[in-house]
C-alpha positions as CSV (number, residue, x, y, z in Angstrom):
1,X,0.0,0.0,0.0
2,X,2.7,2.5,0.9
3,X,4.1,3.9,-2.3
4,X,7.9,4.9,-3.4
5,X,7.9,8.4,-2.3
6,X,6.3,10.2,0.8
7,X,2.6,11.3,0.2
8,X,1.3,14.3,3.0
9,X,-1.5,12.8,5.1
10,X,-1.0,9.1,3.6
11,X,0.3,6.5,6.0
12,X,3.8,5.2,5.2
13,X,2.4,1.3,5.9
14,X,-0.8,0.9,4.6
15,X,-1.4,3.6,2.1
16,X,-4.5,5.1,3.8
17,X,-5.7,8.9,4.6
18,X,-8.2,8.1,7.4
19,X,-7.7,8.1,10.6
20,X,-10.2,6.0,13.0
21,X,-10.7,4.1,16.2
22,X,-9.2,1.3,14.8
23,X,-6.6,3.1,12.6
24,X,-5.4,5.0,15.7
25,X,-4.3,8.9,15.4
26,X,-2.0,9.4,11.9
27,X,1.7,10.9,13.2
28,X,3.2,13.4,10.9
29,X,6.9,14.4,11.5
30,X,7.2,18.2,11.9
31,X,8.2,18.7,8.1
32,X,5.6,16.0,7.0
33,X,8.2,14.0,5.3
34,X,7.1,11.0,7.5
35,X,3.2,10.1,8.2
36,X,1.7,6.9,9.9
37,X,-0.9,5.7,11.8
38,X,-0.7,5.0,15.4
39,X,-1.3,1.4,15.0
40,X,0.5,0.9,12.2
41,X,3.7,1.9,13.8
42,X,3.2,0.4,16.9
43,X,3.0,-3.0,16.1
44,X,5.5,-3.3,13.5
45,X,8.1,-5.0,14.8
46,X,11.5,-3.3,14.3
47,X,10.0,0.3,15.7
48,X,11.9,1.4,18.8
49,X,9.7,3.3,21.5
50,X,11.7,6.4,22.6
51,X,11.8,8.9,25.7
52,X,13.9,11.7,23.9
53,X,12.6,14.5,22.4
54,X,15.3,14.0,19.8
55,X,14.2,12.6,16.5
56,X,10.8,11.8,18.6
57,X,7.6,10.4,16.4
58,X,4.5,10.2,18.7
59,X,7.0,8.2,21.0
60,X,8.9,6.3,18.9
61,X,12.0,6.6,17.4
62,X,12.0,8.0,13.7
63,X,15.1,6.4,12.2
64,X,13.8,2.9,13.5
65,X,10.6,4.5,11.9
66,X,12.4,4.8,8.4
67,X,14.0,1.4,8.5
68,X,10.7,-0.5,8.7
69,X,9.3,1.4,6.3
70,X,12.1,0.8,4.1
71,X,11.6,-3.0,5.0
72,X,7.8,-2.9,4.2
73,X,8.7,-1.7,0.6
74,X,10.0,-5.2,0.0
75,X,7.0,-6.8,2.1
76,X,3.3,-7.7,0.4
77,X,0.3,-8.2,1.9
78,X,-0.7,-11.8,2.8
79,X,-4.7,-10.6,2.3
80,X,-5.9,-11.8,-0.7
81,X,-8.3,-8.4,-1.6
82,X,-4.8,-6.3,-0.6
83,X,-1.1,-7.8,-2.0
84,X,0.4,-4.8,-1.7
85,X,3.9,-3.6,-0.2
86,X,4.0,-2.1,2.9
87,X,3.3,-4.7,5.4
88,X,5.6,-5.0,8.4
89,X,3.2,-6.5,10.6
90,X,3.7,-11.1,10.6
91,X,2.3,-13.4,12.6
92,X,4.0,-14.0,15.9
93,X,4.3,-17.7,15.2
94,X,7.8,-18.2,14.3
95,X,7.0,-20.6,11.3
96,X,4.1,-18.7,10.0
97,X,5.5,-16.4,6.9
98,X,1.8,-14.1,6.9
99,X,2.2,-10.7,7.0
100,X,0.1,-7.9,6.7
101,X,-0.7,-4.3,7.4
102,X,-2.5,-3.7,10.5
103,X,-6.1,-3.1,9.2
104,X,-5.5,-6.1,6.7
105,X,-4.8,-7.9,9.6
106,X,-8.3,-7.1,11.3
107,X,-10.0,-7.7,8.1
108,X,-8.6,-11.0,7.7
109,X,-10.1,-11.9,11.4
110,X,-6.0,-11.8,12.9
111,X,-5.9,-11.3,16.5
112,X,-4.8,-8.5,18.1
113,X,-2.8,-8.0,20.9
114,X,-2.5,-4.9,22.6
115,X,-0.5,-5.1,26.1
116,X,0.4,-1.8,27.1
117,X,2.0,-2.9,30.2
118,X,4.0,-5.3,29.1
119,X,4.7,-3.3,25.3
120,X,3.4,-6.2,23.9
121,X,2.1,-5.6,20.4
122,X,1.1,-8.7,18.2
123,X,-0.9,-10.4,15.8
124,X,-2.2,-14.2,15.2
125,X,-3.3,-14.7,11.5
126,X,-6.8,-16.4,11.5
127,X,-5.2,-20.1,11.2
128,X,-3.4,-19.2,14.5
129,X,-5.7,-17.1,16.6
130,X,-6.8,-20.5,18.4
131,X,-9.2,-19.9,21.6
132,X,-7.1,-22.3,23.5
133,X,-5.0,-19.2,24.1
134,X,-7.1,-18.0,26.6
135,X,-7.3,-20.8,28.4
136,X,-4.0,-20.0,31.1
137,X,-4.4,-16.3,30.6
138,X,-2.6,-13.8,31.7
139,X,-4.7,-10.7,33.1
140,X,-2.7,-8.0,32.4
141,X,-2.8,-8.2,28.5
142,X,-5.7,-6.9,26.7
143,X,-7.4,-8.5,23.4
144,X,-9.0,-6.6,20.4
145,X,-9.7,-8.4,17.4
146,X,-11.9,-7.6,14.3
147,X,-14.5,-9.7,15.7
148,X,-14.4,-8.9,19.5
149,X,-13.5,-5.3,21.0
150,X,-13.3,-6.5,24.9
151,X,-11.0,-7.3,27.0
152,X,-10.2,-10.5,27.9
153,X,-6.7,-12.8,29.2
154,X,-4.7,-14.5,26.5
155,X,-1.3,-17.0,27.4
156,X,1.9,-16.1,25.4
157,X,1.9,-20.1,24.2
158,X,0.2,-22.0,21.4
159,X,-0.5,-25.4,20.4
160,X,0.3,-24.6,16.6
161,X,3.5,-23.0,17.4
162,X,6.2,-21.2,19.3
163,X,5.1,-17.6,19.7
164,X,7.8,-14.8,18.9
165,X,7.0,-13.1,22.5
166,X,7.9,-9.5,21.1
167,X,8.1,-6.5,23.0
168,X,8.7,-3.2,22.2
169,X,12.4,-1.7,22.6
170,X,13.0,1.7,24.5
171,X,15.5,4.4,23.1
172,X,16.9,6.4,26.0
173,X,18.8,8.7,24.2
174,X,21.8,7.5,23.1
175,X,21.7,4.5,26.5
176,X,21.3,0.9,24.4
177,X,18.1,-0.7,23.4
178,X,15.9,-3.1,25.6
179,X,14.9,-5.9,23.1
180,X,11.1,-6.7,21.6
């Protein structure tokens, strides 16, 4: 979706203007080279969350911004109605090669995982999204999904496959990176 040179007001990742609930806010750099939404950015993989001002986009850090959407140029969409470039976002089971942008993701009935307290942000493509995820739980991590918007435990394990268990790294200045 993203095309070869910047586009004012078009995300980066997906290729879309509008900004929504599920979209989250779109982040513009201050000379509007650089524009992405919220969710896009947040759970591709590779995108560092920051606590300097310096080089700062909406919290993260731009040059680990650039680099996944450099990588995403190279990426296509695993939805069928979609195959375009762009996506950054895969499956968190190791052996599973889908990828997707975020709102493909949703469309394709992926599961979301949003854990703010633990940085947590993850998808399971509709072949891995198994309910027997819930069953240990762990109470702290939320779950939105294009079919459910509540919250509700998920475990970090599945019976399909070994989970990636990423987590978002921190910038601090110029202090080292804790890994995803």
């Amino acid at each position: 979706m993203a095309g070869s040179t910047p586009n004012r007001g078009v995300c980066a990742f997906c290729g879309l203007r509008e900004q929504n609930k599920e979209t989250g806010r779109l982040l513009k750099t201050s000379n509007d080279k650089i524009t992405a939404h919220l969710n896009c950015t947040i759970f591709s993989p590779k995108v560092i969350t920051t606590v300097s001002s310096n080089e700062n986009f909406g919290g993260f850090d731009i040059n680990s911004v650039k680099k996944e959407i450099k990588r995403g140029k190279k990426a296509k969409c695993k939805l069928k109605s979609c195959r375009k470039r762009g996506a950054t976002i895969g499956c968190d089971i190791e052996d599973c090669k889908k990828t997707y942008h975020y709102m493909c993701a949703k469309n394709d009935g992926a599961k979301i995982i949003n854990n703010e307290e633990k940085e947590k942000y993850i998808i399971l493509c509709k072949h891995h999204r198994t309910d027997k995820q819930d069953e240990a739980g762990d109470s702290r991590r939320s779950e939105t999904s294009s079919d459910s918007s509540t919250s509700s435990s998920t475990d970090d394990s599945d019976t399909l496959g070994t989970p990636r268990a990423r987590k978002k790294r921190k910038k601090k200045g110029n202090e080292g990176k804790t890994p995803r």
